[in-house]
Structure formats: structure tokens, C-alpha cells
C-alpha positions as CSV (number, residue, x, y, z in Angstrom):
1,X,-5.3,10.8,-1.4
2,X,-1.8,12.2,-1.8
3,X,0.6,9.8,-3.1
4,X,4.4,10.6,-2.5
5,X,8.2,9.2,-4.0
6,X,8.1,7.2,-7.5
7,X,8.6,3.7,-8.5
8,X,12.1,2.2,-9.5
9,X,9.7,-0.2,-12.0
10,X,7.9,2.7,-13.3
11,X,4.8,2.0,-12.3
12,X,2.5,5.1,-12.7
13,X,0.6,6.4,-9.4
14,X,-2.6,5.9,-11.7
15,X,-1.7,2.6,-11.2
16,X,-1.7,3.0,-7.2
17,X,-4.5,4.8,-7.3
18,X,-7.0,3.0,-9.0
19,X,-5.9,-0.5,-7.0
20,X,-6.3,1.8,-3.7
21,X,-9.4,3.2,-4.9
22,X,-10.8,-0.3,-6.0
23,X,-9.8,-2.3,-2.8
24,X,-11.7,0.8,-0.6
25,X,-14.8,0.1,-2.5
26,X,-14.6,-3.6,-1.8
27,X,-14.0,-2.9,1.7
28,X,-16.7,-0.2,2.2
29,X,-18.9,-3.1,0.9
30,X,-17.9,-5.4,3.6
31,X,-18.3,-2.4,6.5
32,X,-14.6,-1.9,6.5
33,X,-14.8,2.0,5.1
34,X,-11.5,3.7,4.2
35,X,-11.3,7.3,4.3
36,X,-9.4,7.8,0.6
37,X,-9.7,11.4,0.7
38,X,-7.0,11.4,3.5
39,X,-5.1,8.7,2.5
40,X,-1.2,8.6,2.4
41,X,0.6,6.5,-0.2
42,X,4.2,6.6,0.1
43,X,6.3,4.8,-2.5
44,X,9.8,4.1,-1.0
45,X,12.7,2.1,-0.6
46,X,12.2,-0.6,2.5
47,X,15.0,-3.4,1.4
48,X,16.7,-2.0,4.9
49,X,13.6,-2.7,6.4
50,X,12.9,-6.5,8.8
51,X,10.5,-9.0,7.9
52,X,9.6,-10.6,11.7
53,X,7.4,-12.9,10.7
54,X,10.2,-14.4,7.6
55,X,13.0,-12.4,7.5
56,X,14.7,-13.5,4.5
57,X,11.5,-12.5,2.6
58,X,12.2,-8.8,3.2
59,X,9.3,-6.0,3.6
60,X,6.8,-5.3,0.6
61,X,4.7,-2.6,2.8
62,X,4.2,-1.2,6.3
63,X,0.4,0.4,7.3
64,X,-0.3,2.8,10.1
65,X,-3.9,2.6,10.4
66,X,-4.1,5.5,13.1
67,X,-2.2,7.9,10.4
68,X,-4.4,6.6,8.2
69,X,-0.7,6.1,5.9
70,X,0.7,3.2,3.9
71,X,3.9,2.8,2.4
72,X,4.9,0.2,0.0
73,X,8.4,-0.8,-2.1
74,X,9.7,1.1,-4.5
75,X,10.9,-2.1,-6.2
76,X,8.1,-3.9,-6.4
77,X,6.5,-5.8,-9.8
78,X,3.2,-4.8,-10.9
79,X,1.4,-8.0,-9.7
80,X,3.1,-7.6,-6.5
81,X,2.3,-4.4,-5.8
82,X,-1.3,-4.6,-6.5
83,X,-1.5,-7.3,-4.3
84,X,0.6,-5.1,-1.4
85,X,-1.8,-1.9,-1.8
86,X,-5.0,-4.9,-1.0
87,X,-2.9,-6.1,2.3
88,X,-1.5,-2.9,3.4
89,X,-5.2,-1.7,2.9
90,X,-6.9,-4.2,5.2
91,X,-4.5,-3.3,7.7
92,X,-6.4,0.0,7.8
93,X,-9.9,-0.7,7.0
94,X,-9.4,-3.3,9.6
């Protein structure tokens, strides 16, 4: 897993890495396998970024499953970040 960019909340990439690292192993136990070892984490900025499902609610993390890449806000909380590695991670396990 290579994990790029830094958190404006200073969130360590431990952090990141142990909720991407959890969620694969849930999702290898449901036949949804991740391949972590390639992985792509990129922390970055994505306020200029569209919401098209609500707009106003703004972007917390984008997934290209056939990069096998996520990226997720830079500005994000703790809680909510957790929570956006789990859903950006479905995207690709899925």
C-alpha cells in the first residue's frame, strides 16, 4: 500500500492504514478480496470537487476500482474519515 499527501487534521497514515487494512479483512471475509499490497491512498484536497448525488454536501472520497486507487479529503475528522476509507473501499472490493 503506498499512501501519498498528508492530512490538514493531522491524522497519521497509521491511522489510514490500519482502517484500510481492517475493512480488507472484513471484505475478504465476505468474498470481496482487496489486493492491499497495491493499493493507492491518496490524501488530498477535493472541496473543488462535485457531489452529484447532493451537491451542497461536497466530496469526502473518489475510488477507481480498475486502478485499484482511492483518494479521500484532506480535511476530513477522524470519525469521518474512517468511515470514508470503509465506503471508498467497497467501491473497490465491489
Amino acid at each position: 500500500m503506498k499512501i501519498t499527501g498528508k492530512s490538514k487534521k493531522n491524522i497519521s497514515k497509521e491511522f489510514i492504514r490500519s482502517w484500510v487494512y481492517a475493512t480488507s479483512v472484513v471484505l475478504a471475509y465476505h468474498n470481496y478480496p482487496i489486493d492491499v499490497e497495491t493499493l493507492r491512498v491518496e490524501i488530498k484536497d477535493l472541496t473543488k470537487e462535485i457531489n452529484n448525488v447532493e451537491p451542497e454536501a461536497g466530496v469526502g472520497g473518489w475510488a477507481w476500482p480498475s486502478e485499484n486507487r482511492i483518494a479521500i479529503s484532506c480535511w476530513m475528522e477522524r470519525e469521518d474519515l474512517a468511515s470514508t476509507i470503509i465506503h471508498e473501499l467497497i467501491h473497490i472490493g465491489c
